[in-house]
C-alpha positions as CSV (number, residue, x, y, z in Angstrom):
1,X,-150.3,-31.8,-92.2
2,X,-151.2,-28.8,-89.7
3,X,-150.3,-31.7,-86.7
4,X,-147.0,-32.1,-88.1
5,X,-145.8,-29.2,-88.9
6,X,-146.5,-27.6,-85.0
7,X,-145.0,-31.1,-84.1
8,X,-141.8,-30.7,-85.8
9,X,-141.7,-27.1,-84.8
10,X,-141.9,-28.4,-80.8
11,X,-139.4,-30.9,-81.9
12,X,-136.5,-28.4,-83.1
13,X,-137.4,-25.6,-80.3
14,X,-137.4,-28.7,-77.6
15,X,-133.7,-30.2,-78.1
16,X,-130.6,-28.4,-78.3
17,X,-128.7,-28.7,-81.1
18,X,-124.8,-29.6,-81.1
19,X,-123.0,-26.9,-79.6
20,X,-126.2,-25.6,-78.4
21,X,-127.0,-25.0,-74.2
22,X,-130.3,-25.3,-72.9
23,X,-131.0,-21.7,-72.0
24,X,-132.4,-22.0,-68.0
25,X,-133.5,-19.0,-66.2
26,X,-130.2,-19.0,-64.2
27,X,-127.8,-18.6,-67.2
28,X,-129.8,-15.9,-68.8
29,X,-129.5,-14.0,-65.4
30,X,-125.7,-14.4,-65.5
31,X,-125.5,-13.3,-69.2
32,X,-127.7,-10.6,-68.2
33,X,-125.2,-9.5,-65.1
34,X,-122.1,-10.1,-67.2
35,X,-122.7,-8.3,-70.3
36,X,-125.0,-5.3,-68.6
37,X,-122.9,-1.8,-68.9
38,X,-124.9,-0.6,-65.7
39,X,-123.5,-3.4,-63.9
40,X,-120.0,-2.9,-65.1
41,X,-120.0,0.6,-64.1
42,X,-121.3,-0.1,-61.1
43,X,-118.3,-2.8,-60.2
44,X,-115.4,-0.4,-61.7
45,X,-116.7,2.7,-59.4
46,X,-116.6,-0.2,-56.4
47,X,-113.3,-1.3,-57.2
48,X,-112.0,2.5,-57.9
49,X,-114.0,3.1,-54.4
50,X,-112.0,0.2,-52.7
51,X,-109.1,1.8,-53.8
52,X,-109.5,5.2,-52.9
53,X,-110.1,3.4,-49.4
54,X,-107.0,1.7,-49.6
55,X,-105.0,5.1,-50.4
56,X,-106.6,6.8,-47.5
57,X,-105.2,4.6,-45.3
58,X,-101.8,4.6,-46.4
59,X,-101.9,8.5,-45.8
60,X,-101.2,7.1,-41.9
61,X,-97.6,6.0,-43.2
62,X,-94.6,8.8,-43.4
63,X,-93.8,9.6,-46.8
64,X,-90.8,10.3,-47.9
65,X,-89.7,13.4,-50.8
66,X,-86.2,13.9,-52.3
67,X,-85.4,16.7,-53.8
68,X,-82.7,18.5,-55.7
69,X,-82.3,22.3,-56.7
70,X,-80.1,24.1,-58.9
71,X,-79.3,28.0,-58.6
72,X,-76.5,29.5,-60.9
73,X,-76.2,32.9,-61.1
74,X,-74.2,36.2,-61.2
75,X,-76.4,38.6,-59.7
76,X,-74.7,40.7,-57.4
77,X,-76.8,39.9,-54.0
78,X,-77.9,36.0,-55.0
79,X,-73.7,35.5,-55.4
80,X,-72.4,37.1,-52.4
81,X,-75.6,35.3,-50.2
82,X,-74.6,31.7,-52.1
83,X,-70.5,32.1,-50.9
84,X,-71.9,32.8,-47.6
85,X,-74.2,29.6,-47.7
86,X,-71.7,27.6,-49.3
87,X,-68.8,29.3,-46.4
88,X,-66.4,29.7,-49.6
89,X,-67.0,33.8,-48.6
90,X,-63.0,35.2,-48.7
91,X,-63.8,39.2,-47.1
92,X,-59.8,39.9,-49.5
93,X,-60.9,38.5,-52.9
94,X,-64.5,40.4,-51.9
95,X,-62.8,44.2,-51.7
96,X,-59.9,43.3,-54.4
97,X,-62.5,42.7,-57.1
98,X,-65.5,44.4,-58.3
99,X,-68.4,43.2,-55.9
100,X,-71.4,44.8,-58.8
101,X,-70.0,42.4,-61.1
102,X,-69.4,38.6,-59.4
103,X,-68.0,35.2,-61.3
104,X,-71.2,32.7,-62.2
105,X,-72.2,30.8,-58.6
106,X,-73.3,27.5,-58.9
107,X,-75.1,25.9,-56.0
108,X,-76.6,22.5,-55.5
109,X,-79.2,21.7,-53.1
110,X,-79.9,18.3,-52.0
111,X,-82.9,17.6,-49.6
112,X,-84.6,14.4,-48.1
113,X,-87.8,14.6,-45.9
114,X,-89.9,12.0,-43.9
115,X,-92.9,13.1,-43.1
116,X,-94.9,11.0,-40.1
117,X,-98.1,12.4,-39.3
118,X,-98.0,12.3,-35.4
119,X,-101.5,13.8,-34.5
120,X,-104.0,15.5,-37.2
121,X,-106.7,16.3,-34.7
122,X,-109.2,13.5,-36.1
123,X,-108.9,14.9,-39.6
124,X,-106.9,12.2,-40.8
125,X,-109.5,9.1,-39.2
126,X,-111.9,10.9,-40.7
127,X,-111.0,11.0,-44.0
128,X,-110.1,7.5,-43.5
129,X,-113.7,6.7,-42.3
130,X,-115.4,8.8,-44.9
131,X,-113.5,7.0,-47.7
132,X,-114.4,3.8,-46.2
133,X,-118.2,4.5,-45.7
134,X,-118.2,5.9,-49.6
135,X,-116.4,2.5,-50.5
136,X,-119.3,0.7,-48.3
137,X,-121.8,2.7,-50.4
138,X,-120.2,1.8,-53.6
139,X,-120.4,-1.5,-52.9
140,X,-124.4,-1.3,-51.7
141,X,-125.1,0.3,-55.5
142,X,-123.1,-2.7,-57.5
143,X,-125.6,-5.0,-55.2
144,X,-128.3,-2.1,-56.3
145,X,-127.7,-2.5,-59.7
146,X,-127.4,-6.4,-60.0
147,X,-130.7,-6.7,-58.3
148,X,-132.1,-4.6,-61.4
149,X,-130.6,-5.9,-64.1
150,X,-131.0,-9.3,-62.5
C-alpha cells in the first residue's frame, strides 16, 4: 500500500497535466526576470536614461520660441513711450490735450526667435557625454540587477 501511494504521488508530480508546462530551469528564470519589481525598475530608469540621452543631444539643434505680449494702459509715461514705439506720436494732439491724463494704449508685441548654439566652450559636449555615460551606467545596473534576480 506504502509502494503505491509514493508511486502514484511520482506519477501525478512526473507528467504535466492538460494545460500544464513542464516547469525547466530556463522558464522559471524568465518568470523570475519578468515579474521581478527590481528588474522593472531597473529597465524604466534605463529607458528614462536613454531618453534623457536622446534630449541632450537635440539641445545641438536651434530652437525656436514665439511669443506674444499685450500692454494696455493709461499711465501717463507707459502711453506717451507706447505712441513713440508704435510712431503714432502727433507733438499737436500731445500739447492740445491733457498729457497727465492719456486715452487707454493698446500695444501688441509679436516676437519669433531661433536660437543655434554656435560654440558653448565644451559645455554643451559635455553634457551630451555625461548624459550618455549615465545612460551607459543605467544600462550596466538593468544587466546588474538581471544577474541577481536571475
Amino acid at each position: 500500500m506504502r509502494w503505491t501511494l509514493v508511486i502514484l504521488t511520482s506519477m501525478l508530480l512526473a507528467q504535466p497535466g492538460e494545460g500544464q508546462q513542464l516547469l525547466t530551469l530556463r522558464s522559471a528564470i524568465d518568470g523570475a526576470l519578468s515579474g521581478s519589481p527590481v528588474v522593472q525598475a531597473a529597465r524604466e530608469a534605463a529607458e528614462a536614461a536613454g531618453v534623457r540621452s536622446e534630449r541632450a543631444r537635440g539641445f545641438r539643434l536651434p530652437s525656436v520660441d514665439l511669443s506674444e505680449v499685450y500692454t494696455g494702459t493709461n499711465n501717463p509715461a507707459t502711453a506717451f513711450a507706447l505712441q513713440l514705439n508704435q510712431k503714432r506720436f502727433d507733438g499737436m494732439q500731445f500739447f492740445q490735450s491733457d498729457p497727465n491724463n492719456p486715452d487707454w494704449h493698446n500695444n501688441w508685441l509679436t516676437r519669433l526667435e531661433v536660437v543655434q548654439p554656435v560654440y558653448t566652450g565644451g559645455k554643451l559636449s559635455a553634457r551630451v557625454d555625461q548624459a550618455s555615460f549615465m545612460s551607459t551606467a543605467v544600462e550596466l545596473e538593468l544587466a546588474h540587477a538581471r544577474e541577481q534576480v536571475g
